[in-house]
One Martini backbone bead per residue (centre of mass of N, CA, C, O) as a GRO file, in nm:
protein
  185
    1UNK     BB    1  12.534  10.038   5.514
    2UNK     BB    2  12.687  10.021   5.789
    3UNK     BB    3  12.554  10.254   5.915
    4UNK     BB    4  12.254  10.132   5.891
    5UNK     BB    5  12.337   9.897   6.077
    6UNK     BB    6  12.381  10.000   6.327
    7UNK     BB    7  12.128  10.171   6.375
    8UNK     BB    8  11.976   9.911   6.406
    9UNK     BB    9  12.118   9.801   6.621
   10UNK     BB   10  12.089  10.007   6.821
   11UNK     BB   11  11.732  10.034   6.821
   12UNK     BB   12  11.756   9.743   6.942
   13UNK     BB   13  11.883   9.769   7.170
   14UNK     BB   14  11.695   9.999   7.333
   15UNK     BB   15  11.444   9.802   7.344
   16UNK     BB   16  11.556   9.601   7.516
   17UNK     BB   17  11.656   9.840   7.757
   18UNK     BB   18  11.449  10.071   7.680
   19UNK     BB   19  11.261  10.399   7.668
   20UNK     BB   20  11.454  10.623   7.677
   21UNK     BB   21  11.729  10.483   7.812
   22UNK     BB   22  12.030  10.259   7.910
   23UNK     BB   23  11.856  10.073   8.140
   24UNK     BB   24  11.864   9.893   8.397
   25UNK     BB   25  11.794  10.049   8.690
   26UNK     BB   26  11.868  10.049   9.069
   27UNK     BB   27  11.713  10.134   9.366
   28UNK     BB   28  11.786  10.121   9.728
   29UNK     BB   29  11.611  10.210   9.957
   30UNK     BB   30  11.507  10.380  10.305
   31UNK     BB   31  11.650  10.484  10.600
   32UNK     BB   32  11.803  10.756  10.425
   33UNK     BB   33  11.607  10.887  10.394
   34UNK     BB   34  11.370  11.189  10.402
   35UNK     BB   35  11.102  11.293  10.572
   36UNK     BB   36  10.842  11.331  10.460
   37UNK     BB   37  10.605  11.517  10.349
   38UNK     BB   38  10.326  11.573  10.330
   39UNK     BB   39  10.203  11.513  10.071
   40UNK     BB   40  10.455  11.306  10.077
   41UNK     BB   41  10.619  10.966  10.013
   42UNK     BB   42  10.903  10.994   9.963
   43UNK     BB   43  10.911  11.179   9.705
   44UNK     BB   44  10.582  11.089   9.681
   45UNK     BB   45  10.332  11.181   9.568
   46UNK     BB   46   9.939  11.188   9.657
   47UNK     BB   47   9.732  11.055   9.449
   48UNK     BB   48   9.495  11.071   9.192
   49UNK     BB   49   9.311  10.833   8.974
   50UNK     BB   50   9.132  10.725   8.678
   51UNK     BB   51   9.056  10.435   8.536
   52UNK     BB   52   8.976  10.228   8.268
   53UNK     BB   53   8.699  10.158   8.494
   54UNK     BB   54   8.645  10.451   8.648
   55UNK     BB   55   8.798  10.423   8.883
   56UNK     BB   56   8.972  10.507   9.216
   57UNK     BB   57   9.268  10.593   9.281
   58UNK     BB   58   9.424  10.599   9.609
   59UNK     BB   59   9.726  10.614   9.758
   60UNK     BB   60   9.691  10.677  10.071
   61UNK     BB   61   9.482  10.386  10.064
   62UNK     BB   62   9.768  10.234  10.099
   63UNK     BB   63   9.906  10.364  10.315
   64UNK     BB   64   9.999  10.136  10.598
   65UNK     BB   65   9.904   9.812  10.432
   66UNK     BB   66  10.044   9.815  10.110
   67UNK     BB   67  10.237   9.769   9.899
   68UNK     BB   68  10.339   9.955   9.585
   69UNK     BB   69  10.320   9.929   9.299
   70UNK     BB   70  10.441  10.070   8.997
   71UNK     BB   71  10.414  10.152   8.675
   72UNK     BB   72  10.564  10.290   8.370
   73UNK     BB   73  10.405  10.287   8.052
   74UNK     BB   74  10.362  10.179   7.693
   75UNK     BB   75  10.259  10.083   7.394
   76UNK     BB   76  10.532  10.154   7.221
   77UNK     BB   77  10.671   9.982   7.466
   78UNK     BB   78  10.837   9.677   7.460
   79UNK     BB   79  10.973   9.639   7.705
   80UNK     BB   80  10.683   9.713   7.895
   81UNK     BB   81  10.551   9.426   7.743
   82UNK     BB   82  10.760   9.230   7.866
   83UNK     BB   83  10.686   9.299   8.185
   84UNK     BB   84  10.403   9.263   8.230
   85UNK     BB   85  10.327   9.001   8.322
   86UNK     BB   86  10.510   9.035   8.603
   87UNK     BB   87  10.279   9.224   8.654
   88UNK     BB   88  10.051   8.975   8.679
   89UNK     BB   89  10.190   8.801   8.887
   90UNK     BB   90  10.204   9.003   9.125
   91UNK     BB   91   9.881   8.983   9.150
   92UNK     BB   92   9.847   8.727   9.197
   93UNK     BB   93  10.056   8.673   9.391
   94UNK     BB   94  10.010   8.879   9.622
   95UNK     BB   95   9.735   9.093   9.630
   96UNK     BB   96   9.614   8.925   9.881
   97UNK     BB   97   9.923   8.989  10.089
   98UNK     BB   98   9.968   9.357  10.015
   99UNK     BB   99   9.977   9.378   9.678
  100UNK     BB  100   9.939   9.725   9.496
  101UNK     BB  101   9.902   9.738   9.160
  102UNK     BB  102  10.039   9.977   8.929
  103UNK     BB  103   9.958  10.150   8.595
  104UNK     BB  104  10.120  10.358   8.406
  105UNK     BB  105  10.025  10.537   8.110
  106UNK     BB  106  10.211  10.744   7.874
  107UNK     BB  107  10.000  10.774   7.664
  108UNK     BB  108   9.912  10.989   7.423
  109UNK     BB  109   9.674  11.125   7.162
  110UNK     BB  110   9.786  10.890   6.953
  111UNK     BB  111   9.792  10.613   7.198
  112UNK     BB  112   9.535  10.594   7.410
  113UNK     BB  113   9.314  10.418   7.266
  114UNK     BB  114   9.566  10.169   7.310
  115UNK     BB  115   9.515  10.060   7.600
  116UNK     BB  116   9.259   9.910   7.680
  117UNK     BB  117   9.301   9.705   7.429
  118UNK     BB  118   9.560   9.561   7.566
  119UNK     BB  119   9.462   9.480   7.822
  120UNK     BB  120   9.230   9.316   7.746
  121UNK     BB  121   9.398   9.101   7.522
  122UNK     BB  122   9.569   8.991   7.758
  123UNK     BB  123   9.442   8.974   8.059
  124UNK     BB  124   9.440   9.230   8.256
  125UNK     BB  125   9.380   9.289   8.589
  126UNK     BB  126   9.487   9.513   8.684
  127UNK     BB  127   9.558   9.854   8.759
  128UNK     BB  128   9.475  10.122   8.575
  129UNK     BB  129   9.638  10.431   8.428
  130UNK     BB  130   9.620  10.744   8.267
  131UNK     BB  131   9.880  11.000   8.193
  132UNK     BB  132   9.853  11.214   7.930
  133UNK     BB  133  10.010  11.477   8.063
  134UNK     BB  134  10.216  11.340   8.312
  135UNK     BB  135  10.187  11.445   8.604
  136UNK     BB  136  10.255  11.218   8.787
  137UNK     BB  137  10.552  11.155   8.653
  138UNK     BB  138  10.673  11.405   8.679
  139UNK     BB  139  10.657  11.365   9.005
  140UNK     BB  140  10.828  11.043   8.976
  141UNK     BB  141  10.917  11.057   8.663
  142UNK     BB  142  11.073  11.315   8.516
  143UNK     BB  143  11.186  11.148   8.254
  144UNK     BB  144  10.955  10.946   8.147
  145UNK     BB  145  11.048  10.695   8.176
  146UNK     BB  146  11.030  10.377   7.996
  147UNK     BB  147  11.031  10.176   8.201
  148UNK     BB  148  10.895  10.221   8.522
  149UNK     BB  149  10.966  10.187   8.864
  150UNK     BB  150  10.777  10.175   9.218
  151UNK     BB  151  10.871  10.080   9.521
  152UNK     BB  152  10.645  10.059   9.830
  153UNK     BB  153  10.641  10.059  10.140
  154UNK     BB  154  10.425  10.044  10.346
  155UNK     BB  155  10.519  10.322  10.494
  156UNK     BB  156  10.574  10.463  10.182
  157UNK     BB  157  10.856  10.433  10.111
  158UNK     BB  158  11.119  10.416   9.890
  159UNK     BB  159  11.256  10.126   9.824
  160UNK     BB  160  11.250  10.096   9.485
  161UNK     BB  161  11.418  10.160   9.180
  162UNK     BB  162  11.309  10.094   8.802
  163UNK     BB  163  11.520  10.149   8.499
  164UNK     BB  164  11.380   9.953   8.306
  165UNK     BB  165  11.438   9.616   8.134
  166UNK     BB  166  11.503   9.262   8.274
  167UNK     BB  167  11.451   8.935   8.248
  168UNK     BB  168  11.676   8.880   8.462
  169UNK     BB  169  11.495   9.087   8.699
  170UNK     BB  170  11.261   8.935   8.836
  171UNK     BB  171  11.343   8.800   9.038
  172UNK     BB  172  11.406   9.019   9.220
  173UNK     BB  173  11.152   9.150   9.221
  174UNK     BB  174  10.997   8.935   9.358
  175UNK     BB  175  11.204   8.937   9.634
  176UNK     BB  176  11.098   9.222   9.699
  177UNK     BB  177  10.841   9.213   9.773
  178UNK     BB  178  10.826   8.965   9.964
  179UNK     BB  179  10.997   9.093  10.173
  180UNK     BB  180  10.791   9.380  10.216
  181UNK     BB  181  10.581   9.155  10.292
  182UNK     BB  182  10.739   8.932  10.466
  183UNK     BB  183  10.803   8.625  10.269
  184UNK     BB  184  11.084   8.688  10.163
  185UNK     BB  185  11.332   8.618   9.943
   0.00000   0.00000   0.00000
């Protein structure tokens, strides 16, 4: 029984800090990464994908003009539903400032048919695309842990990596977007 509990107690903590994860961790890049390659964006590759709307994500219109959030996540995954709102408010707030939302959806064979139903009954407004293969993820976030983000500065540079999600990590995610907008932090 002791056993028993631990493991659920194990289960919950997991949930709360990532899935995949052992919670949220970032990095902060910028000046001393190295020179992007032709292809990639330091290190992010330049991809093309279709979203849930049918329309066609092209990364490299945005490079240059616009910061880039992008978000990998998974409708099984607790803590993506959780981070979920503060993407759509960064959306709301910010999407005509110059930031540019993109949600890369993890889900699988199994559980692909619940991403446009969630997005839908949630009221998310962003770009969705699903990434059913990982091709994308595979480039970007390698472990493809769920919930990642990669903040790119309008320059396409990665300003910023974040593993796993913590509702108290909100406001600084908010202070970043606006920094590398331009609005302060």
């Amino acid at each position: 029984m002791n056993n028993l509990l631990k493991l659920l107690g194990l289960g919950i903590l997991l949930m709360m800090t990532g899935c995949a994860t052992t919670g949220a961790a970032t990095s902060d890049t910028g000046a001393t990464n190295p020179a992007p390659a032709e292809s990639t964006t330091a290190g992010v590759p330049i991809f093309q994908a279709t979203d849930i709307n049918g329309e066609t994500f092209d990364l490299s219109a945005h490079i240059g003009s616009e910061v880039v959030f992008i978000s990998f996540w998974a409708t099984w995954c607790e803590p993506c539903k959780t981070e979920m709102p503060l993407i759509q408010q960064l959306h709301d707030d910010y999407g005509s400032k110059g930031l540019k939302v993109l949600s890369v959806s993890l889900d699988g064979p199994d559980t692909v048919s619940g991403v446009e139903p969630y997005i839908q009954t949630q009221g998310y407004t962003f770009q969705v695309v699903v990434d059913e293969d990982t091709s994308i993820a595979q480039a970007i976030n390698p472990r493809t842990v769920a919930p990642f983000t990669v903040i790119l500065a309008k320059d396409g540079q990665v300003a910023k990596t974040i593993e796993g999600f913590q509702l108290s990590e909100s406001e600084h995610i908010i202070a970043t977007v606006k920094d590398l907008l331009g609005l302060g932090g």
